[in-house]
ROTOR-787730 format. One record per residue: residue in three letters; x, y, z of N, C-alpha, C in turn. Coordinates in steps of 0.001 Angstrom, whole numbers, padded with zeros to 6 digits, always signed. Layout:
N
AlaXYZXYZXYZ/...
***
This chain:
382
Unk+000836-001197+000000+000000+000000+000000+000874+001251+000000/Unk+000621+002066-000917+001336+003549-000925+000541+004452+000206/Unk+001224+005267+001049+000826+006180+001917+000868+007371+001775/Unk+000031+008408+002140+000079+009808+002187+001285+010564+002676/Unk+001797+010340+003877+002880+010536+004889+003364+009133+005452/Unk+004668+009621+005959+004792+008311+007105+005070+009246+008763/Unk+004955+008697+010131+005415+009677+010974+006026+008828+011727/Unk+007237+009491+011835+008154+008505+012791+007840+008785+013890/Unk+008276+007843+015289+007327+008104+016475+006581+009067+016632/Unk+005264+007969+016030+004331+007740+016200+003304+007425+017414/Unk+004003+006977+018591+003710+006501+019578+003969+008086+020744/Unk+004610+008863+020402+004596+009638+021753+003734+011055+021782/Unk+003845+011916+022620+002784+012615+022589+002688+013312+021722/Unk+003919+013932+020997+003159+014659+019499+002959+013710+018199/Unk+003703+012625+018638+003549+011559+017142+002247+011404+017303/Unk+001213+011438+018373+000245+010827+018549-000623+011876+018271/Unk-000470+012733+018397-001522+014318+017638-001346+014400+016030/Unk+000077+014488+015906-000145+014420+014749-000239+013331+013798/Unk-000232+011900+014031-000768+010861+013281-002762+010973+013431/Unk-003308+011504+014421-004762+011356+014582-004944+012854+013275/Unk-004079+013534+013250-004661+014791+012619-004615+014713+011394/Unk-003723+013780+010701-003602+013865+009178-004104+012775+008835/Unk-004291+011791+009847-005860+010560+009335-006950+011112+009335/Unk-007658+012105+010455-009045+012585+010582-008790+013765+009022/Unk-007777+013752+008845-008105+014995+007855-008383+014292+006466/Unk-008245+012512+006520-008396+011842+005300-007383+011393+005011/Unk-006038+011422+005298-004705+011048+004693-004689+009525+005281/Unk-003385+009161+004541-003190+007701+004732-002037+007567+005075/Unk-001922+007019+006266-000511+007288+007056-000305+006040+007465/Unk+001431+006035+007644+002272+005048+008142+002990+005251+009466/Unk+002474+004181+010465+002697+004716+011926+003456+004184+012470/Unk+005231+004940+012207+006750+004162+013070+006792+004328+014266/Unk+007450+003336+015175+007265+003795+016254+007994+002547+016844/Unk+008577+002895+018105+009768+001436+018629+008466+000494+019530/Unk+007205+001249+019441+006169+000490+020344+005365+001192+020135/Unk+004025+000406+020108+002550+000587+019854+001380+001292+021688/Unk+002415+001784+022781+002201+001835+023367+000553+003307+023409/Unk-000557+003272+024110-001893+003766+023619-002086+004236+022560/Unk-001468+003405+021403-001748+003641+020571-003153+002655+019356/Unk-003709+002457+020253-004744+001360+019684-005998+002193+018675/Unk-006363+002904+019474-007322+003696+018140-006804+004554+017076/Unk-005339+005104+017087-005407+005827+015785-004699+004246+014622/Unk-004309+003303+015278-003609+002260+014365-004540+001451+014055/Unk-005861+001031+014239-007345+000857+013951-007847+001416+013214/Unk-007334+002633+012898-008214+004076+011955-007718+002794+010402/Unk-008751+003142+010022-008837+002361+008415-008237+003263+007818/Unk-007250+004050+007338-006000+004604+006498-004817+004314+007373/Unk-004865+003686+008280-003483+003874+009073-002604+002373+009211/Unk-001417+002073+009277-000818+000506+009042+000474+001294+010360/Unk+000664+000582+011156+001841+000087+011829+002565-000488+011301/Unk+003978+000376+011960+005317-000387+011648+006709-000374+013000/Unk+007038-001511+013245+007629-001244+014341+009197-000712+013992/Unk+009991-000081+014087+011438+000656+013981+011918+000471+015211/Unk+013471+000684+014968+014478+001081+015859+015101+002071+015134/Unk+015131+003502+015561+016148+004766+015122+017317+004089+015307/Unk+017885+003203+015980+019329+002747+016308+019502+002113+015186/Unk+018525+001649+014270+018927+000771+013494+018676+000899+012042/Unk+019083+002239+011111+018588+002998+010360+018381+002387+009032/Unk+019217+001559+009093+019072+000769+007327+017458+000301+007066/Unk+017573-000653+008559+015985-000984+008530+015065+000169+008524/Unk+015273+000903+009794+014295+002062+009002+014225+002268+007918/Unk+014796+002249+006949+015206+002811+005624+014227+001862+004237/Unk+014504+000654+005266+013735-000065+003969+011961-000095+004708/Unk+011725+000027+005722+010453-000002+005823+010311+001389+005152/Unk+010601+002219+005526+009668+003579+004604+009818+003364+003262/Unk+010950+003461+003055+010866+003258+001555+009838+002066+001235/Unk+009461+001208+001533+008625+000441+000748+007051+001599+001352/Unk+006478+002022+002041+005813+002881+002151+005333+003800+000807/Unk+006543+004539+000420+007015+005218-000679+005424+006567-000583/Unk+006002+006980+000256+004946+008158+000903+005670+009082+000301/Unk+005194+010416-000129+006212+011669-000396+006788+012371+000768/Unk+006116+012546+001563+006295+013129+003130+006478+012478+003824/Unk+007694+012405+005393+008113+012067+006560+007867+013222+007349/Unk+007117+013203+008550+006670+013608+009545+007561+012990+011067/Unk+008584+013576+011372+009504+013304+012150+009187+013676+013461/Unk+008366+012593+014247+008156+013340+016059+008682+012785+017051/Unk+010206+011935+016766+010839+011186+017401+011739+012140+017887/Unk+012664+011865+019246+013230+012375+020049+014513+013290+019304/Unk+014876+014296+019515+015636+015048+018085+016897+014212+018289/Unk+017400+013630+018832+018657+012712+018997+019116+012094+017497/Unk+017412+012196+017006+017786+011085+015466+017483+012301+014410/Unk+017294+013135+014742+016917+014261+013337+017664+014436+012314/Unk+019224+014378+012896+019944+014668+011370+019954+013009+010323/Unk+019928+011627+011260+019689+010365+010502+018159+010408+009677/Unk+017279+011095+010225+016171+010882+009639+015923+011839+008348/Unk+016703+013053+008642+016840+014055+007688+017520+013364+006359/Unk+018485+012821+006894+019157+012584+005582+018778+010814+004714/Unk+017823+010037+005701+017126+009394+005002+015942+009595+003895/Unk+015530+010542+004983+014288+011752+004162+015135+011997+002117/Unk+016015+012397+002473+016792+013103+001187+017169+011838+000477/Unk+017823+010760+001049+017925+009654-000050+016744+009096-000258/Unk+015961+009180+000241+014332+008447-000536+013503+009483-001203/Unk+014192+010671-001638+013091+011632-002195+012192+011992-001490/Unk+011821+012258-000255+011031+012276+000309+011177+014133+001032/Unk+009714+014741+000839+009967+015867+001957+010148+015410+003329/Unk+010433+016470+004235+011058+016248+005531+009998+017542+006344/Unk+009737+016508+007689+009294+017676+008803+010199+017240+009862/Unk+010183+018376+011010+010002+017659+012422+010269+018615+013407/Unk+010005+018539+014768+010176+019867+015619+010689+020262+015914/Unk+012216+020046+015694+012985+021223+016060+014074+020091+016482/Unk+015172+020859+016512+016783+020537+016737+017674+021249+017731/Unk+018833+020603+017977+019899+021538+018954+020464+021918+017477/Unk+021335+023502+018797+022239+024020+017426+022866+023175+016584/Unk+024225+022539+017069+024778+021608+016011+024368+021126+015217/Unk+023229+020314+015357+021958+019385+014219+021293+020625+013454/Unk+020769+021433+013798+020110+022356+013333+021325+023015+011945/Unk+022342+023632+012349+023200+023852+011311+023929+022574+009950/Unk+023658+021824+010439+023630+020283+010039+022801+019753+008540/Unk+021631+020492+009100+020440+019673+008220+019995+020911+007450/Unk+020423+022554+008237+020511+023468+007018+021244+023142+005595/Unk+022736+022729+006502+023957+022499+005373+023366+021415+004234/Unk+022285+020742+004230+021862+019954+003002+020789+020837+001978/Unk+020550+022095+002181+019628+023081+001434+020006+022395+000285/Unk+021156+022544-000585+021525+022188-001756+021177+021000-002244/Unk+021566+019716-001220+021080+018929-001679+019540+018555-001800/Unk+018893+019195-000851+017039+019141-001176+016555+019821-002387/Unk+017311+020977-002760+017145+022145-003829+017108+020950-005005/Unk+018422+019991-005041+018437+019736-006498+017944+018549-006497/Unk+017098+017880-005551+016191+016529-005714+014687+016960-005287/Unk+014429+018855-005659+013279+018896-005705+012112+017948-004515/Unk+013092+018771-003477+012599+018184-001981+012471+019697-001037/Unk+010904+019404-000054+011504+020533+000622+011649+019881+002081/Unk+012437+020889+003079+012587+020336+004297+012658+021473+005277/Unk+011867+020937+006563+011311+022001+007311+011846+021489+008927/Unk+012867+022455+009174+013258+021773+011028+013007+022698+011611/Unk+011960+022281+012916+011676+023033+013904+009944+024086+013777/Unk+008731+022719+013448+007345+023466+013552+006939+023028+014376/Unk+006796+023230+015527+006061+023149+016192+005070+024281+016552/Unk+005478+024415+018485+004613+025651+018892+005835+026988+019372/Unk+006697+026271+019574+008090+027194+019745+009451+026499+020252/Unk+009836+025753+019029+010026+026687+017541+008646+026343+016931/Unk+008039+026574+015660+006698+026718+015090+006164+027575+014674/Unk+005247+027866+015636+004439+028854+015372+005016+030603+016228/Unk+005869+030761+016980+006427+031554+016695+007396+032489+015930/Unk+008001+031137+015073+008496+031315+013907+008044+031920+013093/Unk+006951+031678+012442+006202+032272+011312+005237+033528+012136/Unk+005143+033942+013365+004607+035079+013815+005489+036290+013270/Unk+007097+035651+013577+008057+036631+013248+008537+036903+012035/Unk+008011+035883+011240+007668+035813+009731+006462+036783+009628/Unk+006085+036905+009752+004933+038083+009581+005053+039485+010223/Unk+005489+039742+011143+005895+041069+011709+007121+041586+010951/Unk+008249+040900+010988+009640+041226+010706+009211+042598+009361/Unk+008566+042631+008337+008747+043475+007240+007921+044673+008075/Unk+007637+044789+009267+007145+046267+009671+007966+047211+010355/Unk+008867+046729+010301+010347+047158+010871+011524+047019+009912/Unk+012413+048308+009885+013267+048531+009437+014464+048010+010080/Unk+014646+047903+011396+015296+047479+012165+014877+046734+013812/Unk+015468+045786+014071+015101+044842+015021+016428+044428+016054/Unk+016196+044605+017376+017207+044793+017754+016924+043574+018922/Unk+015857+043164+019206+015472+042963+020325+014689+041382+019944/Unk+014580+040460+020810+013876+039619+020326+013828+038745+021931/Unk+012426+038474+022581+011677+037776+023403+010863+036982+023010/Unk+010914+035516+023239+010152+034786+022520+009889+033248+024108/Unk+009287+032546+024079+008784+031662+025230+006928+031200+024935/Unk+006955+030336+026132+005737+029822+026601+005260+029953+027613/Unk+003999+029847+028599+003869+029790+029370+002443+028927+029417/Unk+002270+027827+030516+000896+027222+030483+000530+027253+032212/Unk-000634+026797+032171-001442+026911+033868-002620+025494+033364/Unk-002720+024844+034549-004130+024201+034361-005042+024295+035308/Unk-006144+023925+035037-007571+024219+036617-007327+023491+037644/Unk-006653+022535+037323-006252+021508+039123-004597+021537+039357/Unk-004279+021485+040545-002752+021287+041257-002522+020162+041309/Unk-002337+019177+040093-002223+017879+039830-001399+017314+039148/Unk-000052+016273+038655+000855+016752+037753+000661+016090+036873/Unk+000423+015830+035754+000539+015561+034775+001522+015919+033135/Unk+002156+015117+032990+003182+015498+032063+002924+016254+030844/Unk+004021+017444+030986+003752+018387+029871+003851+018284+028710/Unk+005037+017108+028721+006064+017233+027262+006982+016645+027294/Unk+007587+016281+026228+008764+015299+026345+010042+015649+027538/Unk+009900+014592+027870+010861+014542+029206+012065+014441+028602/Unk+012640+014309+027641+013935+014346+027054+014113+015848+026518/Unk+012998+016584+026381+013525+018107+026040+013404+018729+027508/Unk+012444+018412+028399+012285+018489+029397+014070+018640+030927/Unk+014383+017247+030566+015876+017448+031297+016704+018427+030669/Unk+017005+018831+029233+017950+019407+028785+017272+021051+029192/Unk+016152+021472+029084+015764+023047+029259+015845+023044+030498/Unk+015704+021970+031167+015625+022406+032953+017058+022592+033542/Unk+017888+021953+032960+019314+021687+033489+020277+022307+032681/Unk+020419+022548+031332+021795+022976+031013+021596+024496+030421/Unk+022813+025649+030345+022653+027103+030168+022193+026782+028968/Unk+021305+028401+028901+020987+028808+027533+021873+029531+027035/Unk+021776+028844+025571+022670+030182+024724+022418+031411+024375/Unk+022445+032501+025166+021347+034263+024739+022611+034526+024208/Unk+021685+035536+022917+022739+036349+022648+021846+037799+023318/Unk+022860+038166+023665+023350+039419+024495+024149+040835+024010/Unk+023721+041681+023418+024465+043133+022626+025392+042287+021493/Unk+024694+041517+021067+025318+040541+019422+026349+039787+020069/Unk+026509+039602+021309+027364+038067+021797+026391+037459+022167/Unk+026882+035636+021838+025910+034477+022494+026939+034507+023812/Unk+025885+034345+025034+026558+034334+026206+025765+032886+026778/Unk+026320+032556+027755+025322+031302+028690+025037+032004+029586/Unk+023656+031374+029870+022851+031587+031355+021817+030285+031758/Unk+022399+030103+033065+021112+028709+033608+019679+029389+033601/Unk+018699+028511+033651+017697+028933+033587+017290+030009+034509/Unk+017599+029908+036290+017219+030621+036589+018045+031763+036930/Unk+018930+032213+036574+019443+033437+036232+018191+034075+035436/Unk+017234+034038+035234+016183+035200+034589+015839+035645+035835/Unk+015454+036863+035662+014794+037558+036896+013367+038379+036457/Unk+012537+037860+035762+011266+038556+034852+010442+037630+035284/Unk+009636+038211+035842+007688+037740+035956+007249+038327+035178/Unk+006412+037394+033919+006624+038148+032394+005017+037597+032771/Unk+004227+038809+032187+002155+038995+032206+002033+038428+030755/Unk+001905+037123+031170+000782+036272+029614-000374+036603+029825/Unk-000610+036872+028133-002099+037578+027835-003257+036345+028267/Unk-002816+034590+028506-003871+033868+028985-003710+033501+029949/Unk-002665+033612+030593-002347+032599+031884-002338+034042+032707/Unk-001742+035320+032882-001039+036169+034182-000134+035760+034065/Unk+000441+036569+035695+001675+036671+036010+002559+035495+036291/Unk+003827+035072+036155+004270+033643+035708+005838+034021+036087/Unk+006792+033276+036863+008284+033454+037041+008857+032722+035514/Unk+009429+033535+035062+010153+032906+033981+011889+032037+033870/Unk+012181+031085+032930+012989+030896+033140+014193+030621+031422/Unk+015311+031376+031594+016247+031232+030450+016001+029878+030051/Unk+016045+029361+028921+015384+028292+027868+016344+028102+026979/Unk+016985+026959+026912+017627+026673+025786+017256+025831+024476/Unk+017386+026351+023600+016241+026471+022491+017436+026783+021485/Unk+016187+026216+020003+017283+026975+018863+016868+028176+017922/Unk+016054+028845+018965+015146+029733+018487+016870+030762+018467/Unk+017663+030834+019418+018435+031563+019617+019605+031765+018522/Unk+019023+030797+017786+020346+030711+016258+019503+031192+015210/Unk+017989+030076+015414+017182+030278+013810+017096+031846+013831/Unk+016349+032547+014825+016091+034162+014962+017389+034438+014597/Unk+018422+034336+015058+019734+035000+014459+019854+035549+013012/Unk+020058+033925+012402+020170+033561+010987+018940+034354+010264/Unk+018077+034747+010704+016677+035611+010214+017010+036655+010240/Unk+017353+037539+011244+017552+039095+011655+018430+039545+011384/Unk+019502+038686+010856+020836+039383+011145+021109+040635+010144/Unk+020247+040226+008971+020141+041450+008215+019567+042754+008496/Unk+018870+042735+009852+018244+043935+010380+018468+044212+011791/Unk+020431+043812+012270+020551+044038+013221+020643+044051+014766/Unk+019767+042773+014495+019504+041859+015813+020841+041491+016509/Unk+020395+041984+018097+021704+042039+019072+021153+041390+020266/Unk+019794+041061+020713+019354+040556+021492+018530+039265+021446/Unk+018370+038310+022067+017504+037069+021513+017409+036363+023213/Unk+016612+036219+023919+016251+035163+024437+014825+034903+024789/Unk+015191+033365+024977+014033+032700+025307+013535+031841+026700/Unk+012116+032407+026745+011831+032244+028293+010989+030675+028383/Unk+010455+029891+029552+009858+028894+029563+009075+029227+030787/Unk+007439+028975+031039+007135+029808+032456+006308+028044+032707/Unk+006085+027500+034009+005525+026181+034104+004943+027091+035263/Unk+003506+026647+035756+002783+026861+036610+003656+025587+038140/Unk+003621+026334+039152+004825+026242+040369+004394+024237+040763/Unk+002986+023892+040717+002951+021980+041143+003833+021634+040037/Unk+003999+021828+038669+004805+020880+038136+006150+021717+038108/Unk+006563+022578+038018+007938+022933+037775+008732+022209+039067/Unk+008040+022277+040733+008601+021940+041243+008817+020348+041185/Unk+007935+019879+040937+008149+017807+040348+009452+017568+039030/Unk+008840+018438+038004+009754+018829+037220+011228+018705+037267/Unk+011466+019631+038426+012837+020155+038946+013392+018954+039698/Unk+012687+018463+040493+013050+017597+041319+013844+016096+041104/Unk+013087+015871+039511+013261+014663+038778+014415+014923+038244/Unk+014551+016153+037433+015881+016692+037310+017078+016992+038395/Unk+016915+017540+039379+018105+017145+040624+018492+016007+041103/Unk+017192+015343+041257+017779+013874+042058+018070+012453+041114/Unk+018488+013134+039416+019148+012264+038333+018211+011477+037623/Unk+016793+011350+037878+015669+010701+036958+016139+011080+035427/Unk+016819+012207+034938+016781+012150+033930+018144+012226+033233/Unk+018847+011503+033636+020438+011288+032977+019934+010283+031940/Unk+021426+010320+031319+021379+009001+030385+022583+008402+029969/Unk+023127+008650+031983+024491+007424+032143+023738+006658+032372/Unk+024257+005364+032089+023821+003848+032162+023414+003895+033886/Unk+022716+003086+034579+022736+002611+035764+022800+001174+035663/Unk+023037+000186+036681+023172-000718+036930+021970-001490+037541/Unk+021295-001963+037262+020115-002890+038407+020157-003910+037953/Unk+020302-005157+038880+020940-006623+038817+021258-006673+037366/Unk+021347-007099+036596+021807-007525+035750+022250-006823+034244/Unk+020770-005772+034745+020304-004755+033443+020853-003877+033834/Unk+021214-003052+032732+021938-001643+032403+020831-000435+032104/Unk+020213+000323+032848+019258+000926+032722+019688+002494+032394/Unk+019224+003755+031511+019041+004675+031380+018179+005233+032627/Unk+018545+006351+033383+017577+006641+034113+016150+007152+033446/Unk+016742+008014+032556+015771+008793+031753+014623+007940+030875/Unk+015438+006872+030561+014152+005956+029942+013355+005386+030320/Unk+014112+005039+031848+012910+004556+033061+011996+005480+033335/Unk+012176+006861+033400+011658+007854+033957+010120+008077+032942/Unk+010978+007556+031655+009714+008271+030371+008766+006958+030093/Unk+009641+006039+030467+008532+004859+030437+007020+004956+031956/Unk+007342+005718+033078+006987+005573+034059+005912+006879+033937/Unk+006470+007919+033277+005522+009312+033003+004814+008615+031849/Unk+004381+007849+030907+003962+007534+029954+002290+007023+030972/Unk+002850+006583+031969+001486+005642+032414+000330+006819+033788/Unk+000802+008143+033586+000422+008818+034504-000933+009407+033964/Unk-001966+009282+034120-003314+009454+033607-003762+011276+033659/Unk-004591+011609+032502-004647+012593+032623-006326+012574+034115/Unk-006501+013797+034380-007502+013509+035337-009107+013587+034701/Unk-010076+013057+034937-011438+013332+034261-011722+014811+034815/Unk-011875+015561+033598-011878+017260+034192-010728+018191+033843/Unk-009607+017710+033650-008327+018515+033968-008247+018732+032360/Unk-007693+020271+032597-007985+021281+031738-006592+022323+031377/Unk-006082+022596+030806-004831+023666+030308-005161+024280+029184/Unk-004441+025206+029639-004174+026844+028769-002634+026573+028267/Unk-002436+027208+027407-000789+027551+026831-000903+028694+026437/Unk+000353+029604+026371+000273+031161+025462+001729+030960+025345/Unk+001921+030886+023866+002886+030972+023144+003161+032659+022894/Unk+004102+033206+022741+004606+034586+023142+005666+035099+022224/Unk+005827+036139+021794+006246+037011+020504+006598+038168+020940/Unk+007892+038636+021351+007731+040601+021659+009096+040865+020607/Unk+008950+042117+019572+009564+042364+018563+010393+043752+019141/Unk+011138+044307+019165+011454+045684+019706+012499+046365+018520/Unk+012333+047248+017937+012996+047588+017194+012809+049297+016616/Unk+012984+049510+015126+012412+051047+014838+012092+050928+013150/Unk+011282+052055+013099+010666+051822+011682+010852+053339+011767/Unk+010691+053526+010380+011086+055396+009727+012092+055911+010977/Unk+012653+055863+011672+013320+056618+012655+012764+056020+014125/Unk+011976+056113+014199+010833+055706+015715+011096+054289+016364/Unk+010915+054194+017731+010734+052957+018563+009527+052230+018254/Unk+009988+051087+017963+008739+050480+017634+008779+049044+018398/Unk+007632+048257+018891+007651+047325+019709+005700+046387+019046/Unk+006368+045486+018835+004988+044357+018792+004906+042948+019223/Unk+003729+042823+020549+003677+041867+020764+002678+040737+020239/Unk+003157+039486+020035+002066+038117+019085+002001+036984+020649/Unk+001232+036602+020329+000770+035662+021304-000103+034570+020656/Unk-000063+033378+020766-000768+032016+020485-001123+031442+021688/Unk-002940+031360+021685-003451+030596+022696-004020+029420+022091/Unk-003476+028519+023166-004059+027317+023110-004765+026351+024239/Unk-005767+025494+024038-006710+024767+025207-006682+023400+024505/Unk-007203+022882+026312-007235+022008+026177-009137+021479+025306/Unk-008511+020576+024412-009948+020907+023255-010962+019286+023404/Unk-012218+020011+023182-013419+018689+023484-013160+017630+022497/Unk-012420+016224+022885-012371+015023+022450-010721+014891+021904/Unk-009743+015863+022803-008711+015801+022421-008098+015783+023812/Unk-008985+015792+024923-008413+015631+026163-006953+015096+026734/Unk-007078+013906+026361-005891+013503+026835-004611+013917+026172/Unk-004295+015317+025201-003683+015839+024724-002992+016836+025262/Unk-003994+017201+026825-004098+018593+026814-003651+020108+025971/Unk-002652+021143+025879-002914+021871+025420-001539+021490+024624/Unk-000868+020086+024637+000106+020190+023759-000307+019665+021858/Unk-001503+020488+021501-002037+020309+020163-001242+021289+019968/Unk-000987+022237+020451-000255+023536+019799+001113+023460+018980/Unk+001811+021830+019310+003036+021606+018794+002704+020286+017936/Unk+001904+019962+017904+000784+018904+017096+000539+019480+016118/Unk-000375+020085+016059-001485+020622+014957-000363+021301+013813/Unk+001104+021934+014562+001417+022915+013369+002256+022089+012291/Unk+002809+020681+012706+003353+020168+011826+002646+019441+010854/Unk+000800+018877+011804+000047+018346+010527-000214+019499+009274/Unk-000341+020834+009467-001012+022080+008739+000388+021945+007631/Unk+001716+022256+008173+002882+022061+007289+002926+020923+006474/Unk+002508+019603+006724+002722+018700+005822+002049+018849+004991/Unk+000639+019243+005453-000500+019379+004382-000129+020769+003094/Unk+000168+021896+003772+000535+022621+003432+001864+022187+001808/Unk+002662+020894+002189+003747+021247+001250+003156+020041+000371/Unk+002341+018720+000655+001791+018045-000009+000593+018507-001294/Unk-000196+019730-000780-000833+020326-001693-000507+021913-002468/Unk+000854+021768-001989+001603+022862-003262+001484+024468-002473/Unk+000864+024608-001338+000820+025663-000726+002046+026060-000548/Unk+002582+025635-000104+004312+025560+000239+005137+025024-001474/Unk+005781+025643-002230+006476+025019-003613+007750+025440-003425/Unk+008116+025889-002440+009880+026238-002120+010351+025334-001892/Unk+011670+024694-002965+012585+023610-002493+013467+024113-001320/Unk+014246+023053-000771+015193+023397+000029+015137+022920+001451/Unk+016111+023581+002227+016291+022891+004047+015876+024276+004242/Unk+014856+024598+005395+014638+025652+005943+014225+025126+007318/Unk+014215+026561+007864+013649+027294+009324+012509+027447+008866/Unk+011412+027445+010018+009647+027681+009536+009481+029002+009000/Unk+010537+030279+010009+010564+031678+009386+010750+032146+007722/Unk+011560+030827+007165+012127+031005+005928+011418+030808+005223/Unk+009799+030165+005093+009281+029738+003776+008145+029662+004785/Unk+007510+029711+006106+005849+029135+005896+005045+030493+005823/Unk+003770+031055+004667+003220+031916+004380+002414+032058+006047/Unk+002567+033313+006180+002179+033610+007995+000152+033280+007902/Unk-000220+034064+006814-001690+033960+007055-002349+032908+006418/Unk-002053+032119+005348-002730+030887+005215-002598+029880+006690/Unk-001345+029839+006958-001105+029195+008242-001246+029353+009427/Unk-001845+031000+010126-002751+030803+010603-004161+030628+010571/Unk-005116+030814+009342-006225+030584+009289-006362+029018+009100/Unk-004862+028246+009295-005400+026748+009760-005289+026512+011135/Unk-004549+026773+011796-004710+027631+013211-005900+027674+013737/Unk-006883+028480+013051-007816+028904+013791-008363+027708+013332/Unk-008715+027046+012008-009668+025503+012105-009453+024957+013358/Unk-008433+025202+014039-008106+023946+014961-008469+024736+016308/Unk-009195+025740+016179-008892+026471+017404-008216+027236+018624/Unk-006820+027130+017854-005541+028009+018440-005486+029767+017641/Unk-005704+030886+018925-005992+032097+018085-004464+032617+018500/Unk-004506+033322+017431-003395+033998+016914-003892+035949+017591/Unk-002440+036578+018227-002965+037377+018724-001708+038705+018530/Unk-002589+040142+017619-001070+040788+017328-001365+042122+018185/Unk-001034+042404+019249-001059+043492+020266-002172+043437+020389/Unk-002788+042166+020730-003943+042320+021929-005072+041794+021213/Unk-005258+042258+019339-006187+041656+018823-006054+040366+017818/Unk-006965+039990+018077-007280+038511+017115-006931+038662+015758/Unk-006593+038062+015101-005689+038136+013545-006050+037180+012777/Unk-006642+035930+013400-007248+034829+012786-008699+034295+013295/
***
């Protein structure tokens, strides 16, 4: 059977948004994944076929997709494998998604532009909700300014109960909680741990929120964007409502999330994999509810003048997507992109950043299908 897409893990929380989103939308998808874990109703969906992978073991990957022979790969596996999957993507002709990268990888899978250019491939690292959809916010503001000097960009979420439930991948999770961010600072990249921020930053959905330095590759892609207009400032914040940051934190201090080997009788265990196998089984609550506000502040000058604009993306938790809670926001934007480059909306070859090629207002008025509003100093835009 030929497929619409294929999505590599498939099984975790955004493989699992976005494999339900590009089946309900009609597509015919191929669902990789090292385990079928709750994944029983979207691999039941009559367009959808399971396939079991090991990223460790890429050849095989290689021949299961390829017999697939999908045009699109939808990449929601842990970024550890992004530049192997990228460049499988490119020997099978195939376009490329996926959410985002560390610097090194990120400069990596740029450096193949050429080769996507001339096999009439395009490739897209880093859509989510941030990187994502703040990307293309700043894709849309950037031409109202002559100059840009300044750049604040983050998340912040809250939910209705003091209950913890997992936000997000616990493997991006240890690295933003624990190691410095790279800011650049008066046009130097400097390090700072997270909580070296000192800003209680007012989200337009959540309030007031302690923020924290974020290491991200928003701090390169924004670079590589602005640099033509000057940009000397860039960081990025992360705000968690205080029951989980402190669980959060905790898992992170007391080593839940390394990935030196441990020892238990016989077996050689990852802490971190124990940790993600163990958050995998933590139930969302009947009732429990989240907000997200994805966040945009531009500071710069136009004709001579100070000029400053803030974008904001809200997102909820949505009726019959519950057990998602409000992480559709990093879901939804890579199904809209695939769709987007499968039906010609998108015709730019090449390796890009989302800033570099996704059109800002078709892509949010898919946005709003899904119910995430788009927000430019205060008013609604979609």
């Amino acid at each position: 059977m030929k497929y619409d897409f294929v999505v590599i893990g498939a099984n975790g929380i955004q493989g699992r948004i976005v494999s339900r989103g590009l089946l309900e939308d009609g597509h015919s998808v191929l669902l990789c994944a090292i385990d079928d874990y709750k994944m029983e109703k979207i691999i039941d969906h009559p367009k959808a076929d399971f396939a079991l992978i090991d990223l460790r073991k890429m050849e095989r990957v290689k021949r299961v997709v390829k017999k697939a022979a999908a045009p699109i790969v939808v990449n929601c596996a842990v970024d550890d494998y992004n530049l192997n999957v990228t460049k499988m993507a490119l020997e099978l002709g195939m376009h490329y998604i996926d959410l985002g990268s560390e610097e090194q990888m990120f400069y990596e899978q740029l450096s193949l532009d050429k080769e996507f250019k001339e096999k009439g491939l395009t490739g897209v690292t880093g859509i989510g909700s941030t990187p994502g959809i703040t990307n293309v916010m700043l894709r849309h503001i950037k031409p109202e300014f002559d100059t840009i000097h300044t750049v604040h960009v983050g998340f912040a979420w809250d939910s209705n109960m003091q209950v913890f439930v997992t936000p997000f991948s616990i493997d991006a999770i240890a690295y933003e909680f624990s190691e410095p961010a790279k800011l650049l600072e008066n046009g130097e990249y400097v390090l700072r741990y997270p909580d070296e921020a000192n800003v209680d930053y007012y989200y337009k959905s959540i309030g007031k929120q302690k923020t924290r330095y974020t290491k991200h590759i928003e701090h390169h892609s924004y670079y590589e964007y602005l640099k033509d207009v000057g940009i000397k400032n860039i960081a990025v914040f992360s705000s968690f409502p205080p029951h989980s940051y402190v669980a959060l934190k905790s898992l992170v201090d007391l080593g839940f999330t390394t990935k030196e080997p441990v020892q238990v009788d016989s077996a050689s265990i990852k802490p971190l994999d124990f940790t993600i196998e163990a958050m995998r089984k933590i139930p969302v609550p009947e009732g429990y509810t989240e907000k997200e506000n994805l966040f945009l502040k531009v500071i710069g000058t136009k004709n001579g003048k100070n000029k400053t604009i803030e974008m904001d993306c809200v997102a909820h938790t949505q009726e019959g997507w519950e057990e998602h809670t409000c992480n559709v926001d990093t879901g939804f934007p890579a199904v809209i992109l695939a769709e987007m480059i499968m039906d010609g909306r998108i015709p730019e070859r090449g390796m890009f950043s989302p800033e570099d090629i996704v059109p800002p207002e078709p892509f949010f008025q898919e946005l709003a299908k899904r119910k995430l509003s788009v927000y430019k100093d205060g008013e609604k835009i979609n």
